[in-house]
C-alpha positions in Angstrom: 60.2 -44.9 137.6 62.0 -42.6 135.1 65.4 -43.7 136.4 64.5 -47.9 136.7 63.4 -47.4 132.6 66.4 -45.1 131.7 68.7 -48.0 133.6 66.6 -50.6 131.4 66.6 -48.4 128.2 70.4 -49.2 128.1 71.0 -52.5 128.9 68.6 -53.2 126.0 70.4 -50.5 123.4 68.7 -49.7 120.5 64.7 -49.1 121.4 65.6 -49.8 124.6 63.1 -47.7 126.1 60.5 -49.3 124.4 61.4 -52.4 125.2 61.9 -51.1 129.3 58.8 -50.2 129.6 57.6 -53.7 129.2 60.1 -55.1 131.3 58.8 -53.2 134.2 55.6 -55.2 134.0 57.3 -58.7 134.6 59.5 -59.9 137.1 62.8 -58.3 138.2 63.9 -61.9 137.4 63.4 -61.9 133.8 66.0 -58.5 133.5 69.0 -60.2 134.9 72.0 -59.7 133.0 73.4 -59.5 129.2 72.9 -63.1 128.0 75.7 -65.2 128.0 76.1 -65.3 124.2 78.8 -68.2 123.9 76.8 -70.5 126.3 73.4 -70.1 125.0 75.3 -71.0 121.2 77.6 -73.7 122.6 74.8 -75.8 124.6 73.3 -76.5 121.2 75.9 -77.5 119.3 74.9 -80.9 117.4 76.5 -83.8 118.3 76.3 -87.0 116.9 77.8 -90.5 118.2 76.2 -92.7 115.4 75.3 -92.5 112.0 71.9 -90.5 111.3 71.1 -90.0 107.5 68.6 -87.4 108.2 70.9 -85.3 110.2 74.0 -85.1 108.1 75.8 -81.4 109.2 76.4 -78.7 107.1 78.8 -75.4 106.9 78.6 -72.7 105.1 78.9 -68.8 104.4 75.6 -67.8 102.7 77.2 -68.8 99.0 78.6 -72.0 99.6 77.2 -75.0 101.5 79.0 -78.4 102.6 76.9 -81.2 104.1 79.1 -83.9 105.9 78.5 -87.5 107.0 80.2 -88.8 110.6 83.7 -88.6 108.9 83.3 -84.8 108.2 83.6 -85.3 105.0 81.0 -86.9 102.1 82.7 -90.3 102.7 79.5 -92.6 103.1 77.4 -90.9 100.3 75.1 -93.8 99.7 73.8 -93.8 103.5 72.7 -90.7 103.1 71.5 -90.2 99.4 67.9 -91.1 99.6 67.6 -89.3 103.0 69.3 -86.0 103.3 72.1 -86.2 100.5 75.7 -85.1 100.9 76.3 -82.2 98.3 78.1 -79.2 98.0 76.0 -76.2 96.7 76.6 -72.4 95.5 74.2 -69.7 94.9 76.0 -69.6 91.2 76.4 -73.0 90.7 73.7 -74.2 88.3 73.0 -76.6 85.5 71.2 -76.5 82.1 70.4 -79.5 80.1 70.8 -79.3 76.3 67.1 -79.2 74.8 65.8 -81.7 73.0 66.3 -81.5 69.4 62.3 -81.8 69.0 61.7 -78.9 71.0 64.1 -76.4 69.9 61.8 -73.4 68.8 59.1 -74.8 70.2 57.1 -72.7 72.9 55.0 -73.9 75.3 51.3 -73.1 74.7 49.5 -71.0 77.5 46.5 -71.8 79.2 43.4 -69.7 78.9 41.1 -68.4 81.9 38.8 -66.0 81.7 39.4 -62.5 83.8 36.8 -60.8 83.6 35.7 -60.8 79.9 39.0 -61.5 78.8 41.1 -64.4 78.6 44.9 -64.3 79.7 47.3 -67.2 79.1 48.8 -69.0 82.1 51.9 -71.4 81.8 49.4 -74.3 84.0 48.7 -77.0 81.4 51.1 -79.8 80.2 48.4 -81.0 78.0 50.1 -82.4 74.8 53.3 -81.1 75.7 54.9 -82.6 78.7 57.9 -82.7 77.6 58.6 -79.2 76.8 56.6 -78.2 80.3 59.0 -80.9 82.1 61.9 -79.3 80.5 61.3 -75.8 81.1 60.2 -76.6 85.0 63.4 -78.9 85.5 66.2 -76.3 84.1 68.0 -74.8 85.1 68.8 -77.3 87.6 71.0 -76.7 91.2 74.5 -78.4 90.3 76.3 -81.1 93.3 79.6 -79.2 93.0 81.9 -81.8 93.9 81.8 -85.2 96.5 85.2 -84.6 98.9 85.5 -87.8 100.4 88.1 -90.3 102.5 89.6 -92.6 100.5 91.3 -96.2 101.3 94.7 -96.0 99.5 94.9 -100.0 99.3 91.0 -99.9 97.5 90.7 -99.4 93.9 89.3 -95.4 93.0 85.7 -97.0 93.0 85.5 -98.6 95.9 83.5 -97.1 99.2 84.3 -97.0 102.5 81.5 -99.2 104.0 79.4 -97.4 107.1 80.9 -100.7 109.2 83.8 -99.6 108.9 83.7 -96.7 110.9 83.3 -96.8 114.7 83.3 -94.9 117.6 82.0 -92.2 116.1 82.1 -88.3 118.4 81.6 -85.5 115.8 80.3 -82.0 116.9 79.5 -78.5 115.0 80.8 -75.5 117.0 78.6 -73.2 116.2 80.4 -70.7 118.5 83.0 -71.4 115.6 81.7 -72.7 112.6 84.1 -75.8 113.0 82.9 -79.4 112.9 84.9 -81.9 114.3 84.7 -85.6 113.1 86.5 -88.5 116.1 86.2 -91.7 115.1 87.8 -94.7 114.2 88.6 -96.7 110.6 88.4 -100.1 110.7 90.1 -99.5 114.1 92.2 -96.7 113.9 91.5 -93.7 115.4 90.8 -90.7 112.5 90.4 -86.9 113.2 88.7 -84.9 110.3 88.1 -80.8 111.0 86.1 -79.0 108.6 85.2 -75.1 107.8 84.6 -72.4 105.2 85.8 -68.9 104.7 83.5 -66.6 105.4 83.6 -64.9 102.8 85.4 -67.4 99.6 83.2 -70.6 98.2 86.2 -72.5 100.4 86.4 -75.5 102.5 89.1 -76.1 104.9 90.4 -79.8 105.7 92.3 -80.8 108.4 93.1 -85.3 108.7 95.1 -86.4 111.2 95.6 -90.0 111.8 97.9 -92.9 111.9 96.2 -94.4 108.7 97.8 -91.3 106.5 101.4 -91.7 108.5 101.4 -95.1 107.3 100.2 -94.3 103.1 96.9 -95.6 104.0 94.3 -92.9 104.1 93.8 -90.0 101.5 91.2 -88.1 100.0 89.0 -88.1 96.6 87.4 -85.1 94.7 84.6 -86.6 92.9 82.4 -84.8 90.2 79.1 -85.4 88.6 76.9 -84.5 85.7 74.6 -82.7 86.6 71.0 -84.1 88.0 67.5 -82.5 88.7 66.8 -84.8 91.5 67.2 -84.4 95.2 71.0 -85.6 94.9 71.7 -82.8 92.3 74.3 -85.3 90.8 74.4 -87.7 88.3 77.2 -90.2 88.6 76.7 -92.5 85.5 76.9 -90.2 82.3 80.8 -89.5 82.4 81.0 -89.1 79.0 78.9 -85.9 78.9 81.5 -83.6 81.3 84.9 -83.3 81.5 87.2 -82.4 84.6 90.9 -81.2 83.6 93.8 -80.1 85.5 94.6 -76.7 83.8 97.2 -75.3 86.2 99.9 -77.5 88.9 102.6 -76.6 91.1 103.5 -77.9 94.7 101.3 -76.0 96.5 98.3 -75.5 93.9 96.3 -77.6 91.3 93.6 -76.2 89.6 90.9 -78.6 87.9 88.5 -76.7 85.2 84.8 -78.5 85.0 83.2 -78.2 81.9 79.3 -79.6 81.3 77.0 -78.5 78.5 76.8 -74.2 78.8 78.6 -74.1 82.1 82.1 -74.1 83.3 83.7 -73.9 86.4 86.8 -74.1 88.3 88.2 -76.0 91.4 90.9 -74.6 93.1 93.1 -77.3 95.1 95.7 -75.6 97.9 97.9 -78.3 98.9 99.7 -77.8 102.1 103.2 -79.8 103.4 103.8 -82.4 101.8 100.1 -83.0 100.1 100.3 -83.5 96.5 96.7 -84.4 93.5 97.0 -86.8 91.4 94.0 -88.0 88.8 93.1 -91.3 89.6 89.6 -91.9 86.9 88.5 -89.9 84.6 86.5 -87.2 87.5 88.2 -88.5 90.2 91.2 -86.7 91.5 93.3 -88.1 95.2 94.7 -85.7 97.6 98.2 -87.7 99.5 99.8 -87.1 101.7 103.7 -88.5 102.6 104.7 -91.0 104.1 106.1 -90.7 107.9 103.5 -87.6 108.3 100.5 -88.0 110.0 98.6 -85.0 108.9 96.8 -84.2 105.2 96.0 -80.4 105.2 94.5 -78.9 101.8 92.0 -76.6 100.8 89.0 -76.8 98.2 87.9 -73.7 96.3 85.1 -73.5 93.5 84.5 -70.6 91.9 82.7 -69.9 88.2 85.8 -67.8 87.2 89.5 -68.3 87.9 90.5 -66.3 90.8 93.5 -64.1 90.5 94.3 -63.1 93.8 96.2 -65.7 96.2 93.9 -68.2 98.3 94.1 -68.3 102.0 95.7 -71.6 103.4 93.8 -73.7 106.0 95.1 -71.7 109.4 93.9 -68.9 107.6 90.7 -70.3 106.6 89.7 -71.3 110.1 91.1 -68.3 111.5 89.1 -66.2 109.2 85.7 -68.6 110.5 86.1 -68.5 114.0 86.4 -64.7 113.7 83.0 -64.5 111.3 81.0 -66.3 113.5 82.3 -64.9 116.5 80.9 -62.1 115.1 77.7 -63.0 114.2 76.6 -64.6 117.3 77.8 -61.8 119.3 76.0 -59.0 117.4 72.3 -58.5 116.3 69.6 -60.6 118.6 69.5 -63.1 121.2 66.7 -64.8 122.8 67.4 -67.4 126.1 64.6 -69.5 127.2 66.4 -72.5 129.1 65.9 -71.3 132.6 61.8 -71.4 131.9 59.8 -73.5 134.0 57.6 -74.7 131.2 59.7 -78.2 130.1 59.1 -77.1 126.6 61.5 -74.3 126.6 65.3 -76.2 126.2 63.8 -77.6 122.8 62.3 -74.3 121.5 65.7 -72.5 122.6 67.4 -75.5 120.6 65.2 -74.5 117.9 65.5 -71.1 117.6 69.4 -71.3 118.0 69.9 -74.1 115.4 67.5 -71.7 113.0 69.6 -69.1 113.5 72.7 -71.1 112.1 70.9 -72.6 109.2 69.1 -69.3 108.0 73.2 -67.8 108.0 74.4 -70.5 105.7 71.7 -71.5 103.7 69.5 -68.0 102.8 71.8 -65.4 103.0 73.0 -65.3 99.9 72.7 -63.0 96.3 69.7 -64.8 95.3 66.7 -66.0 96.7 67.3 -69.6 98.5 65.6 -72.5 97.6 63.0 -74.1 100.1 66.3 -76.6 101.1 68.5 -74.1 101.0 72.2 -75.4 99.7 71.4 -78.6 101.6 69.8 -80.6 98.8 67.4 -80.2 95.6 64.0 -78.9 95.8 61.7 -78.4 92.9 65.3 -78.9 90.9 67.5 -76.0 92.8 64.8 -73.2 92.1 63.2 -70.8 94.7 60.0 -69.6 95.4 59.4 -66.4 95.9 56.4 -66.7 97.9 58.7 -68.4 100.3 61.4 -65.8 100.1 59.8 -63.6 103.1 59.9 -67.2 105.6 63.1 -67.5 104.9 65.1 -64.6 105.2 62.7 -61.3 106.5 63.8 -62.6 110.1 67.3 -61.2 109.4 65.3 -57.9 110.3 64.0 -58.3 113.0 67.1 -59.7 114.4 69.4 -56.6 113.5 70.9 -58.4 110.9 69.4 -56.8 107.8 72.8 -56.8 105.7 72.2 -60.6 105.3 68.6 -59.9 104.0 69.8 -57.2 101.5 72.3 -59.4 100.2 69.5 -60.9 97.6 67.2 -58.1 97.6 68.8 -56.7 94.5 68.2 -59.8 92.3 64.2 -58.0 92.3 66.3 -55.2 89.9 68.0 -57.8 88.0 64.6 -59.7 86.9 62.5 -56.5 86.7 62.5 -56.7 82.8 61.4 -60.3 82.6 58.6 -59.2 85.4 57.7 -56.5 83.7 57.3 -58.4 80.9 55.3 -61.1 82.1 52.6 -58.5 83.8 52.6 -56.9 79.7 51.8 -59.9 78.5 49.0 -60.7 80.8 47.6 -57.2 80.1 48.5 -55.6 83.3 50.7 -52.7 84.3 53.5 -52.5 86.6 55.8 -56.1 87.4 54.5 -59.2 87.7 57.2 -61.6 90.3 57.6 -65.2 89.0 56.5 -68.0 91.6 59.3 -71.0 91.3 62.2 -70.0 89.4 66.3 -69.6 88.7 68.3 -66.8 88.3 67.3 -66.1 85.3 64.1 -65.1 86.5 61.9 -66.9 83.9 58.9 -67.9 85.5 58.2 -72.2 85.4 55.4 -73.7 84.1 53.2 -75.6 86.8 49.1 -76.2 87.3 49.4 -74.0 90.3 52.5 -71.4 90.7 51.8 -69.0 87.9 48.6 -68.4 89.7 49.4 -67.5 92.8 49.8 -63.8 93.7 50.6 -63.6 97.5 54.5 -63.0 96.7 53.3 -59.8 94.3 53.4 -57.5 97.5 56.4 -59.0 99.0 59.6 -56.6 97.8 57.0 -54.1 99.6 56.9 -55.8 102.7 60.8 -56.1 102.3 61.6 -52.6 101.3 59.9 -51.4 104.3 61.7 -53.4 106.7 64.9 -51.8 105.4 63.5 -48.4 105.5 62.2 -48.7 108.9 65.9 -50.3 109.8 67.8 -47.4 107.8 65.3 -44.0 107.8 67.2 -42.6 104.7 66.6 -41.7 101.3 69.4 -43.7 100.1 66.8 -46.4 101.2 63.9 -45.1 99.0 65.8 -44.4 96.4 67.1 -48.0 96.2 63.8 -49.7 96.6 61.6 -47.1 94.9 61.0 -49.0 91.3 61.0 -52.3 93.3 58.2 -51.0 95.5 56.5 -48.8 92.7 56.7 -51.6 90.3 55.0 -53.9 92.6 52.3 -51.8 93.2 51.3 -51.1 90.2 50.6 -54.0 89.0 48.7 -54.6 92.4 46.1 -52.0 91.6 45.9 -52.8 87.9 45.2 -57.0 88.9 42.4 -55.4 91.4 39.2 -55.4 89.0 36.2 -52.9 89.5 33.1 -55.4 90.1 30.6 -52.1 89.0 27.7 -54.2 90.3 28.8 -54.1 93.9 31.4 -51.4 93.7 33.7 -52.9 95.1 37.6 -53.9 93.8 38.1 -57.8 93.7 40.9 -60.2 93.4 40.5 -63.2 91.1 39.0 -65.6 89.6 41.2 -66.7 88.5 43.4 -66.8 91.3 45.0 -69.4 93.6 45.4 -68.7 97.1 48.6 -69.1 99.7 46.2 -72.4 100.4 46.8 -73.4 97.0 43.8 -76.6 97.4 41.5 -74.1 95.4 40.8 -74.3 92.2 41.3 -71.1 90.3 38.5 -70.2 88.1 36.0 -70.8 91.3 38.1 -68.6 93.4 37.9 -64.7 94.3 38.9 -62.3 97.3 41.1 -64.5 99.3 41.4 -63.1 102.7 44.8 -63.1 103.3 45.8 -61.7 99.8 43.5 -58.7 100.4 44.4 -57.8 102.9 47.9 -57.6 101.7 47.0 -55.8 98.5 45.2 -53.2 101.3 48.8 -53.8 103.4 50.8 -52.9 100.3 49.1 -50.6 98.4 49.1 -48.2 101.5 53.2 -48.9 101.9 53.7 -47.7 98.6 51.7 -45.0 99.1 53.7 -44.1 101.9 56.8 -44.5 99.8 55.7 -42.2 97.5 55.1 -39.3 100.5 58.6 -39.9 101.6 59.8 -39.1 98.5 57.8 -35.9 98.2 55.1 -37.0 95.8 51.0 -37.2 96.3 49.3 -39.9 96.8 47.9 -42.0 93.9 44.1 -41.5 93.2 43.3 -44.5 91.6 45.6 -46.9 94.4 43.5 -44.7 97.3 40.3 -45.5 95.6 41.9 -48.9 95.5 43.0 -49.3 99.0 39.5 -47.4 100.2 36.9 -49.8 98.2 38.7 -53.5 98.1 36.1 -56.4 99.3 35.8 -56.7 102.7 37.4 -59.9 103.9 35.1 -62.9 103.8 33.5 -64.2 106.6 30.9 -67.4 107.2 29.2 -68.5 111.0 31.4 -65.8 112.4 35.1 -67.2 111.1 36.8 -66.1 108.2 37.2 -68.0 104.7 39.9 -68.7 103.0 38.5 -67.1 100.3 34.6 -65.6 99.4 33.6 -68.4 97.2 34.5 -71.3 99.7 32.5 -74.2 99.3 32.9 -75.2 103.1 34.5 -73.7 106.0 36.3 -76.6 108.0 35.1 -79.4 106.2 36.3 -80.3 103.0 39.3 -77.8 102.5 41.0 -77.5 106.2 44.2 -78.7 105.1 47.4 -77.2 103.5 48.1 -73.5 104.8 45.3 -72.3 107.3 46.4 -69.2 105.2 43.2 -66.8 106.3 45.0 -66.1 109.8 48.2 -64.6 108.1 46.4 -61.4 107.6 46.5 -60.7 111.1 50.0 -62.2 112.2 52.4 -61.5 109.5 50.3 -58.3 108.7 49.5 -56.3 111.3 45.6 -56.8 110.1 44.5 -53.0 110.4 41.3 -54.2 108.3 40.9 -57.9 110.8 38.2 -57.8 113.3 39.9 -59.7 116.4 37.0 -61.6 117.6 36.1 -62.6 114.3 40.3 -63.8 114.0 40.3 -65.6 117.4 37.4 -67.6 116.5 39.1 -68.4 113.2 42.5 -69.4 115.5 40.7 -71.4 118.1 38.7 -73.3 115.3 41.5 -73.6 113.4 43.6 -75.0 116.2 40.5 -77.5 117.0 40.0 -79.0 113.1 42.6 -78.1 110.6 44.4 -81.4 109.2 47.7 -80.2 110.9 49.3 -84.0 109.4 48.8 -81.9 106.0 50.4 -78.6 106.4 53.5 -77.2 106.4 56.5 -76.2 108.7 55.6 -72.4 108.3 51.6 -72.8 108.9 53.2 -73.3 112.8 55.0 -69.8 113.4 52.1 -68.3 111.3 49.4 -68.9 113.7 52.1 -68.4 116.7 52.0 -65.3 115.3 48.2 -64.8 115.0 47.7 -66.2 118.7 50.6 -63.6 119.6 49.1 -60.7 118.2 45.4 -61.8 119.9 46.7 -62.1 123.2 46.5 -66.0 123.1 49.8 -66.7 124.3 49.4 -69.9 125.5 48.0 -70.8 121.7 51.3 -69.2 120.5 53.5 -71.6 122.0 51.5 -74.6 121.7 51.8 -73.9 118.4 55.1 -73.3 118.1 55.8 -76.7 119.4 52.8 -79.2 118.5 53.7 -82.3 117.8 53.0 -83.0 114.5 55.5 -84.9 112.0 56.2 -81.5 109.4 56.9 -79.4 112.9 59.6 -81.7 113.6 63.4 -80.5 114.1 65.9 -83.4 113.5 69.4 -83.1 115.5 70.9 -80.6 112.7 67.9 -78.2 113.3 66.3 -78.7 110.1 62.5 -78.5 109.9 61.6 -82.0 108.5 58.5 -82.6 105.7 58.7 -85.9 103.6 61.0 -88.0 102.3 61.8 -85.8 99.2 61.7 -82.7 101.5 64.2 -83.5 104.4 64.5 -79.8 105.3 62.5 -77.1 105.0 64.4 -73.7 105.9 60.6 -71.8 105.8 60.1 -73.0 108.9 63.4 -72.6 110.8 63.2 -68.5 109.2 59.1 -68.7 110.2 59.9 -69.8 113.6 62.7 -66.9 114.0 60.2 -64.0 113.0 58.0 -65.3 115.5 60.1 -65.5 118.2 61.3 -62.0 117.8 57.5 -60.7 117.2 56.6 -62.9 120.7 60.1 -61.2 122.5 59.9 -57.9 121.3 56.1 -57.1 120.5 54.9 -55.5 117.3 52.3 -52.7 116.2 50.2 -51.7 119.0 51.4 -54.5 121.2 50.1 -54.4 124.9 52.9 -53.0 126.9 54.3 -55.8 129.0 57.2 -57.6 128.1 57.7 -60.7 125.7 54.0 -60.0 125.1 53.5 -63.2 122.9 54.6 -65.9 125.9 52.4 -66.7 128.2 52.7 -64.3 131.3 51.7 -67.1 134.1 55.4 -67.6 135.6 56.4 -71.1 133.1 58.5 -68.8 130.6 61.2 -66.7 131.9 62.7 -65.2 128.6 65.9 -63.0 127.9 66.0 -61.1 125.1 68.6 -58.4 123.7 69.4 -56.7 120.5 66.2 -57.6 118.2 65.3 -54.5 116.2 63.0 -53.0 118.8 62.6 -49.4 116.6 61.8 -51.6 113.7 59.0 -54.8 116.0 57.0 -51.6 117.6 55.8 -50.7 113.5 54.9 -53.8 112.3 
């Protein structure tokens, strides 16, 4: 026995032996081999033969994000722009409207709710001043960097390229890679477009090859807009309000500097052979190539300052990809579910996969991501912090915490501004904004600035790094985050004297925000996080060699108990009805056991609460994350089969489109919280979690339908969580 789990302990590397000893419980069929990295990745690479607004495809590096049409490029924009819209996006490129002259000064008037005897202000009302509240919710505002387009050299700068016009259409993403290749044909003539970006530089790579450029027919425009609020992030009809000039030519470099309102930025054209820019409107600029060649090679790269340092040509560029992702997709986790016999499993392998891609480009970046990622425009280009843990925590859980960290230390940046924000409220501690930019200035809106469930969250996060990295460089880097956090935690948790007990709200809005604030208290999932992170920081504080808190034990000792009516729980202790008026939105009462380990859950109580759940809730109005969240409650109950019929129920926001993104409306095309949702599940289901029964992949159904490969998830990390 000692010698089979040793054996196992290694093929699995790091927690290994946990990991064996769960093995041993399933079939020697499910140990196999190593998983075939490059064919799991490669059977999953998207591939279109016809035009699909919703799935346009997108590269990227974490900073910079380019969606592409069929052609590879952003060539048929208006297909696309009331579906999922072609832009290019940056985690630094943003846009500011000039306030209205009638609102300069002005500041927006706060909202009163009684806490307990005392009022605080809220930014929640638009009441006599919309436009102000509009203003301050819709800036700053996610900036379309620039449309990179074919372009018909006998049409006129303005004119399209009609979707007719393009035929025969074979385009494919290598993930394996990070290279999309675009076949098809132009009114009849074959056209071969390859696209990438440097892992590392806001660059894109383009490669054209076709008779259409040998014969002065075929180049390419770089388009730029104003910038726009709305989903497109561009606005194409104010010209007069930016300007785009080239500052800097020579044979194999032009340079174009952007200017618009407070922000400037530069464009950085390498032009390869015999490629030359010329300006062809007043923001439109032509890339050509000569005569005789058949080829147009150039590269693209924005940047908010001018770069000194030379800029690698397009070999290098897709040398420089193939090698990143390489990389990526060999190292940290991978999970293989194809050979299952439940029919099921190709699609949730696609899934998981695809997720893995699109959580790399879109959420990796300095700052928080935005529910869409670099895709398109949500709530204006702003993130919510609430929904910072779906998209990115999975990056632990999948050995890749470096691409977590990456944002973690926008928390130090903001601390003044949350520190602030918690003052003026009259609490202690730091106080995290719901929806906002990187500024960190929290925006107005009837429900955000009452929502608490992100307060504990730089907690949760800091922990996953020290349970990755056991250091005190770790504690030392997260300490105020995590200290911060906590105490304004214990200073929101009031002393109800009457029943001695510490509650939460009113007023308060839950992660099911359908409740209305003043008649709200004691939400079950939020308490049981403020139990969850109260006792971290605790434990943050005895690493470092200091005593516990009194007053956050008393806390964590004496919070309500989590609500409960005809044996399920609430979403929150004042809740009108259990299933009946309010089951819709997040069936947020089952997070506290599923992404907490729900140390203070009764389980029968919870499986109740799943299977009712499962049997009522209004899954037509939820969201892509509610679907991984009660995986994960089902997971951690023993209800496997419940796990991955939730994981995969068919309902319209749990559907994947051909790209992999998680669709939700028509303003909402993609949803990255549930492709990074889906991703922590997976790895809890694989590799188990806190006091996890001993078999292995103890979230999948153990009945012979899954058959389930799993290596290099963070093991050491799962088993604690």
């Amino acid at each position: 026995m000692t010698s089979r789990r040793t054996f196992l302990g290694a093929l699995l590397g790091s927690g290994g032996a946990i990991a064996a000893d769960r093995l041993l419980t399933r079939t020697r069929a499910q140990i196999n081999t190593t998983i075939n990295r490059h064919a799991l990745v490669r059977r999953h690479n998207p591939r279109l033969n016809k035009l699909d607004p919703l799935s346009p495809l997108s590269l990227g590096n974490g900073s910079l994000a380019f969606t592409a049409d069929v052609t590879g490029l952003q060539t048929l924009e208006r297909e696309y722009k009331d579906a999922m819209p072609l832009c290019t996006m940056s985690q630094w490129g943003w846009h500011t409207t000039p306030r209205p002259k009638n609102l300069i000064g002005m500041d927006l008037r706060l909202a009163e709710y009684d806490t307990h005897g005392r009022k605080v202000g809220y930014h929640t009302s638009s009441e006599g001043q919309t436009e102000l509240f509009n203003w301050l919710r819709e800036n700053p505002h996610r900036l379309h960097l620039g449309r990179i387009r074919l372009y018909k050299l006998d049409s006129p700068p303005s004119a399209e390229i009609e979707a007719g016009e393009i035929t025969d259409i074979d385009q494919q993403l290598d993930l394996w890679r990070g290279v999309l290749t675009s076949k098809f044909k132009l009114d009849g003539h074959p056209v071969e477009v390859t696209t990438t970006v440097h892992p590392t530089l806001d660059l894109l790579a383009v490669s054209i090859e076709s008779g259409l450029v040998t014969t002065a027919k075929l180049a390419v425009s770089l388009s730029f807009p104003y910038g726009s609020p709305t989903m497109q992030a561009a606005d194409w009809k104010q010209s007069e309000k930016h300007r785009s000039e080239v500052v800097m030519r020579s044979p194999q470099r032009a340079e174009i500097q952007r200017f618009m309102d407070y922000e400037s930025y530069l464009v950085s054209v390498g032009l390869e052979g015999a490629a030359h820019l010329y300006q062809a409107a007043d923001h439109t600029f032509v890339v050509e190539g000569r005569p005789l060649q058949n080829r147009v090679r150039f590269t693209v790269h924005f940047s908010p300052n001018r770069v000194q340092t030379s800029i690698p040509n397009v070999r290098a560029t897709f040398i420089a990809s193939e090698q990143q992702w390489q990389r990526f997709w060999s190292t940290g986790g991978a999970v293989e579910l194809a050979d299952s016999k439940d029919p099921r499993a190709p699609e949730l392998e696609r899934r998981v996969v695809l997720s893995q891609y699109l959580t790399a480009i879109q959420c990796a970046g300095k700052l928080p991501p935005q529910e869409t990622g670099l895709t398109v425009n949500s709530w204006y280009g702003k993130f919510h912090l609430e929904m910072h843990w779906w998209h990115a925590a999975h990056f632990a859980l999948w050995n890749r915490l470096p691409l977590f960290e990456r944002s973690l230390g926008w928390y130090q940046t903001i601390l003044p501004q949350a520190r602030a924000l918690a003052q003026s409220q009259g609490y202690a501690g730091a106080r995290w904004p719901k929806m906002v930019g990187p500024e960190g200035r929290d925006s107005p809106s009837p429900i955000g600035p009452l929502l608490i469930w992100q307060q504990p969250h730089p907690i949760f996060y800091a922990e996953l790094c020290y349970l990755t990295n056991r250091n005190v460089a770790t504690l030392k880097r997260y300490a105020d985050i995590v200290f911060e956090s906590a105490a304004f935690m214990a200073s929101y948790a009031f002393l109800d004297k009457k029943t001695v007990r510490f509650v939460l709200g009113p007023p308060v809005i839950p992660a099911q925000e359908n409740h209305p604030p003043r008649e709200t208290w004691n939400p079950t999932f939020e308490l049981e996080y403020w139990k969850f992170g109260l006792e971290v920081a605790q434990r943050w504080r005895q690493r470092l060699g200091m005593p516990r808190l009194v007053e956050w034990e008393r806390i964590i000792k004496n919070l309500a108990p989590l609500p409960t009516r005809d044996g399920v729980y609430l979403a929150h202790e004042n809740c009108p009805q259990t299933y009946t008026e309010r089951n819709r939105d997040h069936p947020s009462m089952l997070g506290a056991l599923g992404i907490l380990p729900g140390d203070g859950v009764d389980h029968g109580t919870m499986r109740q609460t799943l299977k009712k759940t499962m049997k009522e809730w209004r899954w037509e109005d939820t969201w892509g994350w509610d679907y991984p969240m009660t995986a994960m409650t089902a997971a951690r109950l023993g209800e496997t089969d419940i796990a991955v019929d939730a994981l995969l129920m068919k309902t319209e926001k749990n559907r994947y489109l051909v790209n992999g993104h998680n669709w939700q409306r028509a303003n909402l095309p993609c949803y990255l919280p549930g492709n990074g949702g889906l991703l922590y599940a997976i790895a809890l289901m694989c590799g188990g979690w806190k006091d996890a029964p001993e078999i292995y992949a103890p979230g999948f159904p153990n009945d012979g339908s899954w058959l389930i490969r799993f290596e290099g998830l963070n093991n050491h990390l799962l088993s604690e969580i």
